[in-house]
KENUZA-193277 format. One line per 8 residues: their letters; for each residue x, y, z of N, C-alpha, C. Coordinates in steps of 0.1 Angstrom, whole numbers, plus 5000, padded with zeros to 4 digits. Layout:
N
A> X:Y:Z:X:Y:Z:X:Y:Z | ...;
! end
This chain:
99
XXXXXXXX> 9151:4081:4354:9139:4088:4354:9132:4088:4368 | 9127:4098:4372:9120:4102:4387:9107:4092:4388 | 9104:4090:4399:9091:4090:4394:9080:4098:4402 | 9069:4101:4394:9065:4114:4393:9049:4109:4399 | 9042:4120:4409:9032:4118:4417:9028:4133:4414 | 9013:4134:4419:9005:4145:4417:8999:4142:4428 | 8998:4155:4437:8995:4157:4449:8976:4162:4444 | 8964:4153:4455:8951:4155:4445:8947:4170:4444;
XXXXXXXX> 8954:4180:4450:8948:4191:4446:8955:4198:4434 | 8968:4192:4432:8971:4194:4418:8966:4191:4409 | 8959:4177:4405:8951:4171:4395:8940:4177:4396 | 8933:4178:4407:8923:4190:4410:8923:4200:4400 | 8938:4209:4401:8934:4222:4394:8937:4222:4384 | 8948:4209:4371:8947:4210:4361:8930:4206:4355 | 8922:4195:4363:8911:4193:4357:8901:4204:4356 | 8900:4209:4365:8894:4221:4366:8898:4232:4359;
XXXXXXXX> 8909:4234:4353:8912:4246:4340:8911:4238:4331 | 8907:4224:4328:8905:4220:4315:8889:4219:4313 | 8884:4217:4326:8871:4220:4322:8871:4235:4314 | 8874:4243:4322:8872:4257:4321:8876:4258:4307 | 8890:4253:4304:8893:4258:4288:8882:4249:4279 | 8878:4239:4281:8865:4232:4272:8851:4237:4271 | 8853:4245:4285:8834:4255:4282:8839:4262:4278 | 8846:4276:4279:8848:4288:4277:8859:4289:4269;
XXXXXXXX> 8863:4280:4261:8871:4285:4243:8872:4271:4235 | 8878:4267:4232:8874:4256:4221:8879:4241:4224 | 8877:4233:4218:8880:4217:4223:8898:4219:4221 | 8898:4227:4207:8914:4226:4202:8922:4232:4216 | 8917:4241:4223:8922:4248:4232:8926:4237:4241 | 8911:4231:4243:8915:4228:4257:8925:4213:4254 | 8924:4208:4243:8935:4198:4236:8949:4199:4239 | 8948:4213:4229:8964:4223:4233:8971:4225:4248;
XXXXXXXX> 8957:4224:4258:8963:4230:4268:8968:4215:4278 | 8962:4204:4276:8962:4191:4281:8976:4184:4280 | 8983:4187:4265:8990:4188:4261:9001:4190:4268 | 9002:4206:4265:9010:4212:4271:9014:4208:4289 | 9003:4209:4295:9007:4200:4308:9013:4184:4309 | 9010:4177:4298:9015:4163:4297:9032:4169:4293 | 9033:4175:4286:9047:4176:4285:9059:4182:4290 | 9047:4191:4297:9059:4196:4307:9063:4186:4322;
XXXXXXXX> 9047:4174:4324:9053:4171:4335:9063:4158:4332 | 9062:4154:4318:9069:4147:4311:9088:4151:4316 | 9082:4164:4309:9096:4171:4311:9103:4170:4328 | 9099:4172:4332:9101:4172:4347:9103:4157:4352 | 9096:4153:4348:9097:4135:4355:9111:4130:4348 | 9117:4138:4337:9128:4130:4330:9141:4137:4333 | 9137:4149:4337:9147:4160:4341:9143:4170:4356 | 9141:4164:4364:9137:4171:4376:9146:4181:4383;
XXXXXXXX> 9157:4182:4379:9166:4192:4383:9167:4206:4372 | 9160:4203:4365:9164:4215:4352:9153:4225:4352 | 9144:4229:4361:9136:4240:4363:9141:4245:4378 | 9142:4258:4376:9148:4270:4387:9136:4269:4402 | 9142:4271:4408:9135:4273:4424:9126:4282:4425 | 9112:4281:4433:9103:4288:4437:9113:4290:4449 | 9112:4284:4457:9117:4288:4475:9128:4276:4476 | 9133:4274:4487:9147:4264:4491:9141:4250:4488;
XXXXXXXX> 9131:4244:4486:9129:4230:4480:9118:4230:4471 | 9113:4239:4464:9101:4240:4456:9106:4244:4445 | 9105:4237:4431:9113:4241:4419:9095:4244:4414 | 9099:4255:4402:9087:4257:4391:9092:4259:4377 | 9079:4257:4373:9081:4255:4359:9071:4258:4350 | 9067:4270:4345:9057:4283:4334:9057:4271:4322 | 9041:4265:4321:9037:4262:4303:9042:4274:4295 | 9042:4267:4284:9041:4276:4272:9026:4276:4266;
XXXXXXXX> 9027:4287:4264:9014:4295:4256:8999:4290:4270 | 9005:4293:4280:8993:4291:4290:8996:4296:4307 | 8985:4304:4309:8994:4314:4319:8996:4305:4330 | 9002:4293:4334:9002:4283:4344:9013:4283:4346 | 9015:4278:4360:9032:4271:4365:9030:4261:4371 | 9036:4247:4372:9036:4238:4376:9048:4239:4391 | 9043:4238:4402:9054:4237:4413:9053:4224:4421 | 9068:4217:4422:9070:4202:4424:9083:4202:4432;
XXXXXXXX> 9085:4192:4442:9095:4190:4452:9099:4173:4446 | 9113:4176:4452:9123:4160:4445:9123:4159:4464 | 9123:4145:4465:9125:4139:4481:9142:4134:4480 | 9140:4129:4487:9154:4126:4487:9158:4112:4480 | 9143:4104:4475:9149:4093:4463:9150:4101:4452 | 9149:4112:4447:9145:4120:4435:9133:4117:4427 | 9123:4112:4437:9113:4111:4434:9103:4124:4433 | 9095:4128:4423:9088:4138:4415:9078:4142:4430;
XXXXXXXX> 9072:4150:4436:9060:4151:4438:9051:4165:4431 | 9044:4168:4426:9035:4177:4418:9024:4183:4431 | 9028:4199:4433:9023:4199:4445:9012:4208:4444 | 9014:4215:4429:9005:4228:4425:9005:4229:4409 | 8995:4230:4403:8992:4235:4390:8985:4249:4390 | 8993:4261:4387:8986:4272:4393:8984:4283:4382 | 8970:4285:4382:8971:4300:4374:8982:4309:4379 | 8987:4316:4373:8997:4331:4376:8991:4339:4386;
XXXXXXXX> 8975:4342:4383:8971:4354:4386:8964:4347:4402 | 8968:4339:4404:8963:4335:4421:8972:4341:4430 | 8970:4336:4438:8976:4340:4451:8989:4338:4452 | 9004:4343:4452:9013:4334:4449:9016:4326:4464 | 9022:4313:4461:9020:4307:4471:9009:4295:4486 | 8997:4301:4478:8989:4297:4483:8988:4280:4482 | 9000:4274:4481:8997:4259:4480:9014:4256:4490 | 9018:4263:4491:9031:4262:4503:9030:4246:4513;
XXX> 9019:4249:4521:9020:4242:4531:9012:4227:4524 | 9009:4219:4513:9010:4213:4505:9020:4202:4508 | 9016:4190:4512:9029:4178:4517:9022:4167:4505;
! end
């Protein structure tokens, strides 16, 4: 198993869409959505090779039931780093240059 790091502007922007899902729709929501991030990066920390490429070292990976993609780089111990939690509807890319 990898082990897995969150870059602070990624934790940044899951905290920040969970505020947003806890004011603007329901606790279950924002439960559901907390969720759904714990297990995808679950998923990733246990299987880091099994989500498809954004660009030549940037793999992503779309929640379910939540318009987000998680984008994360393996180093060369196969260690996890978490570089972006990103709405869809942003900018694409705008976390690129992200170390």
């Amino acid at each position: 198993m990898a082990n897995l790091r969150m870059h602070a502007e990624a934790s940044r922007e899951v905290a920040t869409a969970l505020y947003r899902y806890q004011q603007q729709a329901t606790a279950t929501t924002a439960r559901r959505f907390d969720g759904e991030v714990d297990r995808m990066l679950t998923a990733i920390e246990s299987q880091p090779d099994r989500f498809g490429f954004y660009d030549d070292r940037t793999h992503e990976a779309a929640l379910n039931r939540f318009p987000f993609t998680v984008y994360y780089r393996i180093d060369d111990n196969g260690d996890v780093l978490v570089v972006a939690v990103a709405h869809q509807s942003r900018e694409p890319g705008y976390w690129v240059d992200r170390n």
